[in-house]
C-alpha positions in Angstrom: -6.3 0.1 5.7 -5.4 0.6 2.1 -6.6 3.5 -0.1 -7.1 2.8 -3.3 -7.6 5.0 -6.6 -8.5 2.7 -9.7 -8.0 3.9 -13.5 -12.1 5.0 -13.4 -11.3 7.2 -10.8 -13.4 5.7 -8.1 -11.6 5.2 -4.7 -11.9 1.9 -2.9 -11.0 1.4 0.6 -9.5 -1.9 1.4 -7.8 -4.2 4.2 -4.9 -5.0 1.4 -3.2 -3.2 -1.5 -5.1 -4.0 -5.1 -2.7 -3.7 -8.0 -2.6 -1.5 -10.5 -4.6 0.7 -8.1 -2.5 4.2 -6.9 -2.8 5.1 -3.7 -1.4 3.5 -0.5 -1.6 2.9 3.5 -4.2 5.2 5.3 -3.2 5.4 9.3 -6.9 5.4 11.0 -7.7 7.6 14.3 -10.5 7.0 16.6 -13.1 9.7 16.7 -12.9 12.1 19.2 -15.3 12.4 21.8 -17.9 15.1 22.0 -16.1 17.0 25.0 -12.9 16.5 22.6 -11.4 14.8 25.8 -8.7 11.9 25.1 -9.8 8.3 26.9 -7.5 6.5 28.8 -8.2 3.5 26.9 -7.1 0.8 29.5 -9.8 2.3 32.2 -12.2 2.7 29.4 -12.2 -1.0 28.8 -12.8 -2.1 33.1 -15.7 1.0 33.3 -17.2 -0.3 30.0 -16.9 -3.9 31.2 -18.4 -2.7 34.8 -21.2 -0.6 33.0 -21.9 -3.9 30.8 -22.7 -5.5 34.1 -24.6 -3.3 35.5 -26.4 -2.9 32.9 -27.1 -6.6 33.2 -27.9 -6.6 36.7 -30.2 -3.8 36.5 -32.3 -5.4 33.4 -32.4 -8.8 34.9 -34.1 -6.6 38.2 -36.4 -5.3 36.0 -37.4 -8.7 34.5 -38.3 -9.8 38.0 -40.2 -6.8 38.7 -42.3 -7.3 35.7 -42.2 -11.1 36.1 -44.0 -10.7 39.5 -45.9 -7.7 38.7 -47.4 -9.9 35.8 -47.9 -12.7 38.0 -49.6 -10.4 40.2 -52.2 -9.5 37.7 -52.8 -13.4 36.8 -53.9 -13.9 40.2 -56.0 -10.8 40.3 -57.8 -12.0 36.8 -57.9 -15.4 38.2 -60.0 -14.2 41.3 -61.9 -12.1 39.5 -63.2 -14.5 36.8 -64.3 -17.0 40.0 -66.1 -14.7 41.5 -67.8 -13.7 38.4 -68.4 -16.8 37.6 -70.2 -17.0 41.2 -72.4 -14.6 41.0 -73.0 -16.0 37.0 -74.7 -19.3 38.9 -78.3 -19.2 40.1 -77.2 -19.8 43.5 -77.9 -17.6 46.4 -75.1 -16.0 47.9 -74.9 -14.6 51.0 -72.3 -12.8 53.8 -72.8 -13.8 57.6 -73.0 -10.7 59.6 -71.8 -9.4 63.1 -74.6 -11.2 65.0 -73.3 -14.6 62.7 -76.7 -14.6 60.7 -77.0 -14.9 57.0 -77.6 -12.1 55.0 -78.2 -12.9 51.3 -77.2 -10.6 48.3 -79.8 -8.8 46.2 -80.3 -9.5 43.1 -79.8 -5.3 42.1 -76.5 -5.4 44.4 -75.7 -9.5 42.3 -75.7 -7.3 38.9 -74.0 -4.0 39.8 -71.1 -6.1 41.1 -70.8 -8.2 37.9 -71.0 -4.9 36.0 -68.0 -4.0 38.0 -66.4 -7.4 37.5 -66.6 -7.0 34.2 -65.5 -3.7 33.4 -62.4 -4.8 36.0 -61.9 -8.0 33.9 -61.6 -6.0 30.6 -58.1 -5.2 31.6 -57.3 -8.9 32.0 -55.7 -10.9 29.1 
């Protein structure tokens, strides 16, 4: 790195010496660290290159955990829009019970549940 001081005044700072510029070679040190401890800079690279990668495993984890916690919430919607969409028909709907026999839904018990349904589906995309 070259320092450079032009006939203005104004200092430039350059990767070659400029002519008629005064000035000359600036040696460059690394910052030091906030604990003001030197790095060993041959271990720094491997832990940096083994943080890199564990960096990598760790988001590509957390991909698949949102992957599958979104796929999760597809299926959810999806089964809640069919069933809305049942109790949308005019068709009776009914539950067999322990002795086997039908017992059909009521219409007051048909809206409440679509009222839930669609408070439910209001988180859905």
């Amino acid at each position: 790195m070259y320092k450079c001081v032009d006939e203005r005044g104004v200092t430039h700072y350059t990767d070659k010496p400029r002519p008629g510029c005064k000035g000359g070679e600036v040696k460059l040190r690394s910052i030091p660290s906030p604990s003001g401890k030197e790095r060993d800079s041959s271990s720094d690279a491997k832990g940096a290159e083994r943080e890199f990668r564990r960096r990598q495993i760790d988001r590509a984890r957390a991909d698949e955990a949102e992957a599958r916690k979104q796929q999760q919430q597809d299926r959810r919607c999806a089964s809640l829009r069919a069933e809305h969409g049942l109790l949308q028909g005019g068709r009776a709907l009914f539950q067999f019970d322990a002795k086997g026999e039908r017992v059909y839904m009521e219409d007051a018990e048909r809206e409440q549940r679509k009222a839930r349904l669609l408070e439910e589906l209001r988180a859905c995309p």
